[in-house]
C-alpha positions as CSV (number, residue, x, y, z in Angstrom):
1,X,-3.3,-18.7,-27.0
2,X,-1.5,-16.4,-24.3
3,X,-0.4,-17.6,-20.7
4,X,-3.4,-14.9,-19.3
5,X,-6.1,-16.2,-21.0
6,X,-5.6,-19.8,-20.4
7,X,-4.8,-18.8,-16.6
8,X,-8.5,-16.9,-16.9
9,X,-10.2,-20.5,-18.8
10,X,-9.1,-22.2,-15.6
11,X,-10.2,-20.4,-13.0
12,X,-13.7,-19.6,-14.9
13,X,-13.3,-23.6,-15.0
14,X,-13.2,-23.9,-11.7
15,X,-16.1,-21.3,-11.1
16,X,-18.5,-23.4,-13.3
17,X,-17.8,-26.3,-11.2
18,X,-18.3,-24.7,-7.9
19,X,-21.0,-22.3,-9.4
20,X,-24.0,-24.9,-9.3
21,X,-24.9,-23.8,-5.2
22,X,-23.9,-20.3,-5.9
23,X,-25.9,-17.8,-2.9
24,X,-28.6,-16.0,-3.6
25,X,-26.9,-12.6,-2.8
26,X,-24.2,-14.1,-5.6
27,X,-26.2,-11.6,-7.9
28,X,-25.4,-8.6,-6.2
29,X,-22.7,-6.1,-6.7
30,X,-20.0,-7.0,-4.8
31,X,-19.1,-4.7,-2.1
32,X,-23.0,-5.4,-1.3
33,X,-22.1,-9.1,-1.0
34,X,-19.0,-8.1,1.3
35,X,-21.8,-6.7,3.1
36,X,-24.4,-9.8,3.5
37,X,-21.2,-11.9,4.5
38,X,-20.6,-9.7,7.1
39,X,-23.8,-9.2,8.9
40,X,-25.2,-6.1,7.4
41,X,-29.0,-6.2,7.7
42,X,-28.7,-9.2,10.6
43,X,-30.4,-7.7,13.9
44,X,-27.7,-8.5,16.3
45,X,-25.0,-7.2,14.1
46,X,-26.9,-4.1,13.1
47,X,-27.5,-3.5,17.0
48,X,-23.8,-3.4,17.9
49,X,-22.6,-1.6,14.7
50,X,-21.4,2.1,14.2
51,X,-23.4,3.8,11.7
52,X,-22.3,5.0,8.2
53,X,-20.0,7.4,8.1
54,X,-21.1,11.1,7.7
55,X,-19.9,12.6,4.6
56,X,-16.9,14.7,5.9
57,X,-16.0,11.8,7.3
58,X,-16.0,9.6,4.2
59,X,-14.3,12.2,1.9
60,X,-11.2,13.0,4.7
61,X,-11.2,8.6,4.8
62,X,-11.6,7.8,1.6
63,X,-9.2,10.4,0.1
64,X,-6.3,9.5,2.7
65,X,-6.5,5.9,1.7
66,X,-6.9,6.2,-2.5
67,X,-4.8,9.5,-2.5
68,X,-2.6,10.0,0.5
69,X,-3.3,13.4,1.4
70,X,-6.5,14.9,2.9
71,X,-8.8,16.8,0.7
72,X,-8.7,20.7,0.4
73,X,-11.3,23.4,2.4
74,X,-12.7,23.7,-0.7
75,X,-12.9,19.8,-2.0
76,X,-15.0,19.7,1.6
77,X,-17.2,22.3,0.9
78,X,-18.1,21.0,-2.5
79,X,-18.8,17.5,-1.6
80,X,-20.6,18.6,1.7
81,X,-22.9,20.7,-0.9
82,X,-23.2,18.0,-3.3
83,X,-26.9,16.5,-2.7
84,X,-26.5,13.9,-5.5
85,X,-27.3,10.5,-4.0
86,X,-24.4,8.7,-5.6
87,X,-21.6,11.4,-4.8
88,X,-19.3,9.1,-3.1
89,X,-19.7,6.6,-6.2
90,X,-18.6,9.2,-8.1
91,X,-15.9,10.3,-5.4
92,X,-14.2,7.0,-5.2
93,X,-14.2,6.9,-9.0
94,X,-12.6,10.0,-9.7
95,X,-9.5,9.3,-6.5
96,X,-9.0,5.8,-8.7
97,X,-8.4,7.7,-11.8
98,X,-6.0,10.2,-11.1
99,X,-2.6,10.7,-10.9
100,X,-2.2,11.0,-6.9
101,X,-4.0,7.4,-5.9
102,X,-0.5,6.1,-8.5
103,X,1.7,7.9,-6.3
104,X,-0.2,6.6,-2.9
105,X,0.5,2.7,-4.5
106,X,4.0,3.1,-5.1
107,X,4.4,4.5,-1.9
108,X,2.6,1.3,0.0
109,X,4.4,-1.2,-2.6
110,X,7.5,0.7,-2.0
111,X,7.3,-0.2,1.3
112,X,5.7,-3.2,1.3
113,X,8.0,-5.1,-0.8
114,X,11.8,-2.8,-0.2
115,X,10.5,-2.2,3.4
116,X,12.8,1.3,3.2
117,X,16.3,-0.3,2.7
118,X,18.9,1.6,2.0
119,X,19.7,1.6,-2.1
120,X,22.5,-1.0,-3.9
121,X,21.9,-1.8,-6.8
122,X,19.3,0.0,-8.2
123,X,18.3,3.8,-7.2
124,X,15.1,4.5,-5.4
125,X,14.1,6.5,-7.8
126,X,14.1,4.2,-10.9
127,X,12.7,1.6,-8.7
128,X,9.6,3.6,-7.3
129,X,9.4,5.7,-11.1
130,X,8.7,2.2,-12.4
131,X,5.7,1.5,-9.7
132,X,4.2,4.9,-10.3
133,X,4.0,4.5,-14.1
134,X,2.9,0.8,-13.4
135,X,-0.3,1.8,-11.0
136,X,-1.0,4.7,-13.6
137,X,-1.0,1.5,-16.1
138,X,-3.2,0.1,-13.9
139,X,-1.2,-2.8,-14.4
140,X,-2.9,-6.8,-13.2
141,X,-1.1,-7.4,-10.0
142,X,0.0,-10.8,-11.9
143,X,1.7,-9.2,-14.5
144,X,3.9,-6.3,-12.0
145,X,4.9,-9.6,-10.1
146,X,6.3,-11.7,-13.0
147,X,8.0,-8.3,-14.0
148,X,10.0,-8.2,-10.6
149,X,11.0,-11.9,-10.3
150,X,11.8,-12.0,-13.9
151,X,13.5,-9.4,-14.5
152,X,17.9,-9.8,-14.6
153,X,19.5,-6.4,-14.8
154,X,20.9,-6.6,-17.8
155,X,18.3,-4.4,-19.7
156,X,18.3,-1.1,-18.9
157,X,14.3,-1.1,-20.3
158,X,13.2,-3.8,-17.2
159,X,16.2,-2.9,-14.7
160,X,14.2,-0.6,-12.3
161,X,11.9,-3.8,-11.9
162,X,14.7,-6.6,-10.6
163,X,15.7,-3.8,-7.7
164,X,13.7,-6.7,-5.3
165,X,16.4,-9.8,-6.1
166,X,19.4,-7.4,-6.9
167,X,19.0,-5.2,-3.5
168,X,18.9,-7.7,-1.5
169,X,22.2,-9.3,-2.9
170,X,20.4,-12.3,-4.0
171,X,20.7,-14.0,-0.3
172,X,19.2,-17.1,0.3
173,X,18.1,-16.5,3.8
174,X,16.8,-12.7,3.0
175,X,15.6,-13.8,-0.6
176,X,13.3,-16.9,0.6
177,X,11.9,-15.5,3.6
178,X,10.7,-12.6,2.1
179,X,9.1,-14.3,-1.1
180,X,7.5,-16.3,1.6
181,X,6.2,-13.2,3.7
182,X,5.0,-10.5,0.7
183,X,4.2,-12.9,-1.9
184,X,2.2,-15.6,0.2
185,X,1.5,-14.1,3.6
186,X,3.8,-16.9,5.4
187,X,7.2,-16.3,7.3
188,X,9.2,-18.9,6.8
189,X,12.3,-17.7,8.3
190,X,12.2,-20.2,11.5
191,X,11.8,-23.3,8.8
192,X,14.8,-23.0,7.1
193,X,17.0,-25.5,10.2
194,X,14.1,-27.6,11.0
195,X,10.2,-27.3,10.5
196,X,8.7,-24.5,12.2
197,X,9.4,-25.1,16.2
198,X,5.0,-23.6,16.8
199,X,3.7,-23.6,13.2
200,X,2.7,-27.2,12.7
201,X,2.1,-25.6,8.7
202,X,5.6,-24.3,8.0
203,X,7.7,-27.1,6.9
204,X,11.7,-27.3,6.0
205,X,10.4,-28.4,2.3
206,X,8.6,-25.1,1.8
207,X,11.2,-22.9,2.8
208,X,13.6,-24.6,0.9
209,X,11.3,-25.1,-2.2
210,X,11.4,-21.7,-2.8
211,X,15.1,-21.4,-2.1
212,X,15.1,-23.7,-5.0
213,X,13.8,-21.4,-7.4
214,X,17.7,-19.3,-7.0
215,X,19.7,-22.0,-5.5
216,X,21.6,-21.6,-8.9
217,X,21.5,-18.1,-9.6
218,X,24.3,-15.4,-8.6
219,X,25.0,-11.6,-8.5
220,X,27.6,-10.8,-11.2
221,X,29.4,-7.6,-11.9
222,X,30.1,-6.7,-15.3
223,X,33.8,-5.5,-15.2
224,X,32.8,-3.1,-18.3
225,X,29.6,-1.5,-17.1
226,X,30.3,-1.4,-13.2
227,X,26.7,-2.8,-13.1
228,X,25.4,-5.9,-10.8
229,X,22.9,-8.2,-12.7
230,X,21.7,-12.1,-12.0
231,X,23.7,-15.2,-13.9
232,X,23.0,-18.0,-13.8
233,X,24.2,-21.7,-13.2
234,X,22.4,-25.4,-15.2
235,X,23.3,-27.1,-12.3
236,X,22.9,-27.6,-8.2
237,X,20.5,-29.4,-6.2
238,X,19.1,-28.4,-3.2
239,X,18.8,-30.6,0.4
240,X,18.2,-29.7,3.6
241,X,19.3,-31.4,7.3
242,X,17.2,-30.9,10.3
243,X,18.9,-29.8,13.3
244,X,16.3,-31.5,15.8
245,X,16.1,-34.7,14.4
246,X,18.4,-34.9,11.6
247,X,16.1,-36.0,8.6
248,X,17.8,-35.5,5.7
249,X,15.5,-34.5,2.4
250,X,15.5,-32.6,-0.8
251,X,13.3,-30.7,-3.2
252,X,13.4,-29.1,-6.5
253,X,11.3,-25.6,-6.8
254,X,8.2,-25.7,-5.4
255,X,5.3,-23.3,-4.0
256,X,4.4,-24.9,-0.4
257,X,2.7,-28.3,-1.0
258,X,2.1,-27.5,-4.7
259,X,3.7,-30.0,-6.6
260,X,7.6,-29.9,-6.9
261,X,9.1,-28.9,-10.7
262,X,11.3,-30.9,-11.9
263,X,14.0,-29.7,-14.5
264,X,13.4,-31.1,-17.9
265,X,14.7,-34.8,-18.3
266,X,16.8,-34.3,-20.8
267,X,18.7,-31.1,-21.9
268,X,21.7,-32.0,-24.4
269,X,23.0,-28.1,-24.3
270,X,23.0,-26.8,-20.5
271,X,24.2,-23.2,-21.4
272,X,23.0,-20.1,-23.8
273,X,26.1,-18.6,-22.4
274,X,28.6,-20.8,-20.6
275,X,30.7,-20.1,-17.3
276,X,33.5,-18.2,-17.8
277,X,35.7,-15.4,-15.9
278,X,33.9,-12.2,-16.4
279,X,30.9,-13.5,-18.3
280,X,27.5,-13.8,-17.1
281,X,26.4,-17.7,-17.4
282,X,22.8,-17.9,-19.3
283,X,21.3,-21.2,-18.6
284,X,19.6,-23.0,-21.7
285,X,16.9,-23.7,-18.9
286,X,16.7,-21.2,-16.1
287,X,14.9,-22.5,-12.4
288,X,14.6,-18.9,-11.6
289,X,12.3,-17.5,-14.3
290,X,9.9,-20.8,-13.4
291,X,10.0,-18.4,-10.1
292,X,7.4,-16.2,-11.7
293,X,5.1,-18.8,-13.4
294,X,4.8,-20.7,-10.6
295,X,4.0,-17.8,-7.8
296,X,1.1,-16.6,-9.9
297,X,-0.4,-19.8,-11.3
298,X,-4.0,-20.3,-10.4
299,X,-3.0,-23.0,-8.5
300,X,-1.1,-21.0,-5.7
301,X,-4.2,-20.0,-4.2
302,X,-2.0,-18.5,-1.2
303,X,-0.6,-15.8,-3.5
304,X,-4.1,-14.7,-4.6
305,X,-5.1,-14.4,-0.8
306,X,-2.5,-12.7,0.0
307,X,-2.6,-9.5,-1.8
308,X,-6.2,-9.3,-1.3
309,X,-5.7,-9.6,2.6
310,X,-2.9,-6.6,2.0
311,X,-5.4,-4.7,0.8
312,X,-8.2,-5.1,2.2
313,X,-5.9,-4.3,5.3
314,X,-5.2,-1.0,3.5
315,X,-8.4,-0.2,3.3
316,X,-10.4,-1.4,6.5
317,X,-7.3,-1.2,9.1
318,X,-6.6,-4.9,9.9
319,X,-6.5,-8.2,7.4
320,X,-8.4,-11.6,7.8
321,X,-5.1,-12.8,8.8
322,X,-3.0,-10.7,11.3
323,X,-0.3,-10.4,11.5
324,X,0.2,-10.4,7.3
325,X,2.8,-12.8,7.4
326,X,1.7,-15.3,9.3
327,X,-1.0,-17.5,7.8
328,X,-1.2,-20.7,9.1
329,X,-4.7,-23.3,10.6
330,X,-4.3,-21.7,14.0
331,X,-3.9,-18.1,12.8
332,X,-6.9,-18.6,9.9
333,X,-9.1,-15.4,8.5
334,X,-11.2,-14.1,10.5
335,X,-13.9,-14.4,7.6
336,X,-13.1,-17.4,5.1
337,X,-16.3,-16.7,3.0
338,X,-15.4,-13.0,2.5
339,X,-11.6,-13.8,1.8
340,X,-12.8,-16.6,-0.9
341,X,-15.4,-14.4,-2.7
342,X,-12.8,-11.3,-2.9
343,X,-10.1,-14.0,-3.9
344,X,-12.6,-15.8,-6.7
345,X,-13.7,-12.0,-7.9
346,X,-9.9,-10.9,-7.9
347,X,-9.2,-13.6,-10.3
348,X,-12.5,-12.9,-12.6
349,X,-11.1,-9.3,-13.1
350,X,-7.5,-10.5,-13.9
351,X,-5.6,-9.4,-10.8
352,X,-7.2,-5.6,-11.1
353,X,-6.2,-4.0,-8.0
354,X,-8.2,-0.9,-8.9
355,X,-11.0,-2.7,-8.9
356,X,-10.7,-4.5,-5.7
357,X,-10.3,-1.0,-3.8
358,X,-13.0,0.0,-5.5
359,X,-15.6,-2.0,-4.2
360,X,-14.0,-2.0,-0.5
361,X,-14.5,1.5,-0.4
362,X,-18.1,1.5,-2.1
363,X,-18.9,-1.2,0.7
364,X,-21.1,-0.5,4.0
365,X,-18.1,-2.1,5.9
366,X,-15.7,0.6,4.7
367,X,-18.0,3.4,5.5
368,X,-18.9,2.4,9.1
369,X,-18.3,5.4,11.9
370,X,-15.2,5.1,13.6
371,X,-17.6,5.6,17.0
372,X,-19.6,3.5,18.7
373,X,-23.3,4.4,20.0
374,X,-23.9,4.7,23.4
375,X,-26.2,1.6,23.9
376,X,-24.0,-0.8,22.2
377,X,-21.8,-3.2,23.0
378,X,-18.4,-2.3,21.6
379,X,-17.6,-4.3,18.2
380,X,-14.8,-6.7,18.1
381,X,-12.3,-5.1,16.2
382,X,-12.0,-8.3,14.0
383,X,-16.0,-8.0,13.0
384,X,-15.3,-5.1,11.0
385,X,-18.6,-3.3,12.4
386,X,-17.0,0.3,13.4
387,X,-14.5,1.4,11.0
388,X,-11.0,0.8,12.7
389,X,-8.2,4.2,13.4
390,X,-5.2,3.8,11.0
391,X,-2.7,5.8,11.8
392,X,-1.3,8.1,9.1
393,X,2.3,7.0,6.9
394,X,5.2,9.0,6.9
395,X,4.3,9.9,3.4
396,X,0.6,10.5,4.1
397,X,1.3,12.7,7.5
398,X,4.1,14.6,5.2
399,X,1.6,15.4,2.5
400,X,-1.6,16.4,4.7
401,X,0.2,18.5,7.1
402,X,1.5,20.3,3.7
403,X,-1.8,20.4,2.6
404,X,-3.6,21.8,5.6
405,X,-1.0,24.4,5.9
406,X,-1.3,25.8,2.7
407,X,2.2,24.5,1.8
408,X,1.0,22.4,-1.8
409,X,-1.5,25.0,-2.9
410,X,1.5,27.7,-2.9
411,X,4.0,25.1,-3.9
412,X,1.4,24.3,-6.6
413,X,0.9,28.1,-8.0
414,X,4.8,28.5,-8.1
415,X,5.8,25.5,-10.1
416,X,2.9,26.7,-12.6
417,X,4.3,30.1,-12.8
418,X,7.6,28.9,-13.1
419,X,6.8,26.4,-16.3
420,X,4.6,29.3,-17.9
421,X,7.7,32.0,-17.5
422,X,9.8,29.5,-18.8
423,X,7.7,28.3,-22.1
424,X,5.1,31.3,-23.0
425,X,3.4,29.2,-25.8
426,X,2.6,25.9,-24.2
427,X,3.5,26.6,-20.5
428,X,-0.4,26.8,-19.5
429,X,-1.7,24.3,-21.7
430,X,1.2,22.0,-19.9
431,X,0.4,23.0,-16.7
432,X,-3.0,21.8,-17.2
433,X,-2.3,18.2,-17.5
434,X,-3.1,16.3,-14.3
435,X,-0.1,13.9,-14.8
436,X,1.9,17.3,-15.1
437,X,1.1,18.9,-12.3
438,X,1.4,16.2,-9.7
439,X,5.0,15.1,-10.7
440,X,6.3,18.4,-10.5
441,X,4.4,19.0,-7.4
442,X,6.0,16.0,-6.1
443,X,9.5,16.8,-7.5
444,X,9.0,20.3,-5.9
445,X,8.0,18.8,-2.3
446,X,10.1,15.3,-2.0
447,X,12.8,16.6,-0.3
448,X,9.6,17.3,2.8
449,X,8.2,14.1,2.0
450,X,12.1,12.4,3.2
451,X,12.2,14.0,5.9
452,X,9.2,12.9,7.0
453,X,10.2,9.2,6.1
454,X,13.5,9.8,7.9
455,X,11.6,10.6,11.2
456,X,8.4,8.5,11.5
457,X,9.4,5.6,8.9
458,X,10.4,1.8,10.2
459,X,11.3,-0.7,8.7
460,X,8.8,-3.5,7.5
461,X,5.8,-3.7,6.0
462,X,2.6,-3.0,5.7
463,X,1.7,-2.4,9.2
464,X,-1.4,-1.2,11.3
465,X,0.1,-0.4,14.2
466,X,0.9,3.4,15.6
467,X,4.6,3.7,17.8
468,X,5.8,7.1,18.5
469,X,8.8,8.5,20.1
470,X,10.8,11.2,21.6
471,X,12.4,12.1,18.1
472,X,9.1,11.9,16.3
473,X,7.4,14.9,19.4
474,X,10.4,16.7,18.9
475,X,9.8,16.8,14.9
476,X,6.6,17.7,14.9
477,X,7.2,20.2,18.5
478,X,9.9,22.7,17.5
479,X,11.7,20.9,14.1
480,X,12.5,23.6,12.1
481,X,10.5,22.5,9.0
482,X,6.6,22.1,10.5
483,X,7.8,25.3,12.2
484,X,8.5,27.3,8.9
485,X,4.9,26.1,7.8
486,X,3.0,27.1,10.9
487,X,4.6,30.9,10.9
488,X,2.4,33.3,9.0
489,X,3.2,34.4,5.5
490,X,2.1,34.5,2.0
491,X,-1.4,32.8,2.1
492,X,-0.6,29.3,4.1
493,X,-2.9,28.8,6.5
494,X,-1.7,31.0,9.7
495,X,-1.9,34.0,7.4
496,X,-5.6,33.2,6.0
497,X,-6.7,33.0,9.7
498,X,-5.4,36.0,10.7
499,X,-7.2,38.0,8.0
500,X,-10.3,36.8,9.7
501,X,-12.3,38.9,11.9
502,X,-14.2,36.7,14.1
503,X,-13.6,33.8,16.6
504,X,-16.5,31.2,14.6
505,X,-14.7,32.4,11.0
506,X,-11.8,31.2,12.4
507,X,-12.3,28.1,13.8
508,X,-14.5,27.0,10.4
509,X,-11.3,27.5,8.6
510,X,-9.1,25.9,10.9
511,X,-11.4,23.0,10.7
512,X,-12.2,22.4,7.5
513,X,-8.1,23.1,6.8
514,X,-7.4,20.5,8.7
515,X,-9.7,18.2,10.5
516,X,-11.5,18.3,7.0
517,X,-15.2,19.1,8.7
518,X,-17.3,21.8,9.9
519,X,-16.6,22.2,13.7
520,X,-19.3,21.7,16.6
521,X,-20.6,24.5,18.5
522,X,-18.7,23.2,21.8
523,X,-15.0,23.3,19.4
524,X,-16.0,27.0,18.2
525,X,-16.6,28.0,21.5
526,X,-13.1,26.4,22.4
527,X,-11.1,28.4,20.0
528,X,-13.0,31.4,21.1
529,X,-11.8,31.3,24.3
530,X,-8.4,30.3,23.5
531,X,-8.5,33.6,21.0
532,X,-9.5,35.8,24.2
533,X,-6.7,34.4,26.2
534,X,-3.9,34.7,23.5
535,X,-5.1,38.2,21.9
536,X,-2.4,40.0,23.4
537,X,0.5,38.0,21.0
538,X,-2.1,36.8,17.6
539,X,1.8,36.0,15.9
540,X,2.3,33.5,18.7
541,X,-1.5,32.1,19.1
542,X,-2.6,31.4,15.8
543,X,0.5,29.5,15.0
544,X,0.1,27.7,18.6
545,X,-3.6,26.7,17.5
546,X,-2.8,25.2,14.0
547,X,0.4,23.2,15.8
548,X,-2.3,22.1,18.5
549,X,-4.5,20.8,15.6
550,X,-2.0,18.8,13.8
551,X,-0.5,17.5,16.7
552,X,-3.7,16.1,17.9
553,X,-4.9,12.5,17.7
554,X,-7.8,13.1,15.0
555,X,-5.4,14.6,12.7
556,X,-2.7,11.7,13.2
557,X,-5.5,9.2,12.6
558,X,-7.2,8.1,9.5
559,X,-10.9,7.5,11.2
């Protein structure tokens, strides 16, 4: 009987026990029971909501957050044609499945958990290489966390995967606080010299429960490879002093106020591979790969609710709890019942992250307008009744200003034509494989994508705030790179606008191109004018116009 399915015969356990007052809307789907929690259909929350979402709106949203890029002119015209009544069903379905909503998770995980540190021990590449193939997996978000906190260095196989311990130089202070923060949405950093000076619920014990866990571990260089992996000590214990009062304790490993785990009573051999100069210790019994067991057993309810409030952050623009990492009784979610029934359903559907974003996006919540109507009272942000502005990441601003200009579709056609010059008999049979085409789009266009990261990325995690700067205005003002992308030539966008003959042709392009939507009467008339006053130099005012439009708020913004 394997760890997974026992872990699953508990928590259905637990569900039978609870399930005897289950709700009546328990039988629904569940984004429509996200929904019911939430208001939808109550009078006063119906009054002061936005409405859903018009179509354009959806698909430019939708796609940003599953993909990381905006859809293409023509993905918008098609889906603004489409009159089937489950379209965005099938919309969401088909972002989940393919190869770009892989790419937009190791990008958010990438961050989330490395939080853009500069590399060590293990390149960036192998380490985000080993997240794309694990999203394309769909692998449980269980099973991609025991594989980073188990994982030693020593196998080449599984070495991509320990880039979060070896990276970070196995340092107590960086190690523990930041198990504390991504894995159980709780900054412990101010607990580790006395309990937490304003959070009654961060105590010395937990901090140094999970500082336990590697108390004993080490970083070791192997003299022959050159390569850093983790040893191992049998022995150390670990106690703690507060500053403020000076209470003395101790703890072996332990999640929070779980209980502690105490080494086995009696081991008569302490070592697979004993201490010795140059030689990598291997304890018999290792406190460090309990680590893993004991962050994702049913039990720690804290590391369940914490990836779902990461994503359902992702998706909606703010978590239950903000900020992410720092969960505590007088910083609680904002909606208990809604965290509990994504948390229980997580766990039904063994830790399947696809699924989760799927039913936030197929939710009314998700698909609220981003505007409010005139006669109601402005939402509370933290009701979730008008669908919040998220500003863009590096990588998502990178690949949709590449997108609107025409940069990936060219980019796209050349790395087809190259692979077809280059292998006559299978090039276009290759080049017809999803998977294909997006890594060697993304090979073709990374070194965009960094400098991108260079200008607007910070460091730390999942955020939902928008900063800009001096640096940032002059990137996106007069940096060579947007420049070379807004100048007409081949077919990027420029140049397909000024084949057009008329002002309204125009501005429908531009649109779509960019703001993914049809434009309004009053924004045709705009570029109009602007195309009177600037007709004299068309090489100066078209490019001027698309800058304008990427530089502007609603294309900054995921809305």
């Amino acid at each position: 009987m394997n760890l997974r399915f026992i872990r699953k015969l508990l928590c259905c356990t637990a569900l039978l026990v609870a399930g005897s007052a289950l709700p009546a809307y328990a039988a629904l789907p569940l984004h429509q029971q996200i929904d019911s929690l939430l208001g939808a259909g109550k009078e006063p929350f119906e009054k002061n909501s936005s409405a859903p979402a018009d179509d354009a709106t959806f698909l430019r949203r939708v796609t940003l957050d599953l993909t990381g890029t905006i859809p293409s002119s023509d993905e918008v015209r098609t889906f603004l044609a489409d009159d089937s009544a489950d379209k965005r069903t099938q919309l969401v379905d088909r972002l989940l499945a393919s190869p770009e909503h892989a790419r937009r998770m190791q990008y958010l995980f990438d961050t989330m958990l490395m939080e853009r540190r500069p590399d060590k021990h293990v390149p960036a590449a192998e380490w985000q290489a080993y997240l794309r193939n694990s999203f394309l997996e769909n692998k449980p978000w269980d099973v991609l966390v025991n594989e980073i906190l188990t994982a030693d260095g020593t196998d080449e196989k599984t070495r991509p995967a320990a880039k979060f311990l070896l990276d970070r130089e196995l340092k107590a202070e960086i190690v523990t606080r930041d198990l504390g923060r991504m894995f159980l949405g709780r900054d412990l950093e101010c607990a580790q010299c006395h309990n937490h000076p304003n959070v009654d619920d961060y105590l010395q014990r937990h901090y140094y429960g999970l500082n336990a866990f590697l108390n004993r571990s080490y970083l070791f260089n192997d003299p022959k490879t050159k390569k850093t992996s983790i040893g191992e000590k049998a022995e150390g214990l670990v106690s703690f002093t507060s500053v403020f009062t000076k209470e003395e304790g101790k703890t072996a490993p332990r999640m929070l106020d779980l209980p502690e785990i105490p080494d086995p009573a009696e081991v008569k051999v302490l070592y697979k591979v004993k201490p010795a100069k140059n030689v990598r210790s291997v304890p018999v019994y290792s406190r460090r790969l309990q680590l893993a067991d004991a962050m994702t057993n049913p039990a720690n309810v804290a590391f369940q609710q914490n990836i779902v409030n990461r994503l359902w952050a992702m998706m909606m623009g703010r978590g239950f709890v903000e900020p992410l990492d720092m969960w505590h009784a007088d910083n609680p979610p904002s909606h208990p019942q809604v965290l509990d029934l994504l948390t229980q359903s997580f766990q039904e559907h063994d830790f399947d992250m696809r699924f989760l974003l799927r039913e936030l996006a197929l939710s009314q919540t998700y698909q609220r307008s981003s505007h409010v109507s005139a006669d109601a009272k402005i939402p509370q942000e933290i009701n979730y009744g008008v669908g919040l502005l998220k500003p863009l990441s590096p990588e998502q601003l990178a690949w949709s200003m590449m997108q609107a200009t025409g940069v990936t579709d060219r980019t796209r056609a050349e790395v087809k034509a190259k692979e077809i010059k280059a292998n006559p008999k299978q090039g276009t049979q290759k080049t017809e494989d999803p998977l294909w085409r997006e890594e060697n789009l993304h090979k073709a266009l990374q070194g965009n994508v960094t400098s991108f990261v260079i200008t607007f990325g910070t460091v730390g995690a999942q955020s939902t705030r928008f900063d800009a700067s001096a640096n940032q205005a002059l990137f996106l003002l007069n940096g060579p790179l947007v420049q070379s992308w807004i100048r007409p030539g081949g077919n990027n966008l420029t140049a397909q606008l000024k084949k057009l003959k008329t002002a309204p042709e125009i501005a429908e392009e531009l649109y779509l191109a960019v703001f993914s939507r049809l434009p309004e009467q009053a924004e045709i008339e705009q570029v109009t004018a602007y195309l009177q006053v600037s007709q004299d130099q068309p090489d100066q005012g078209l490019p001027q116009l698309v800058w304008a439009a990427l530089s502007s708020d609603e294309f900054r913004f995921n809305h």
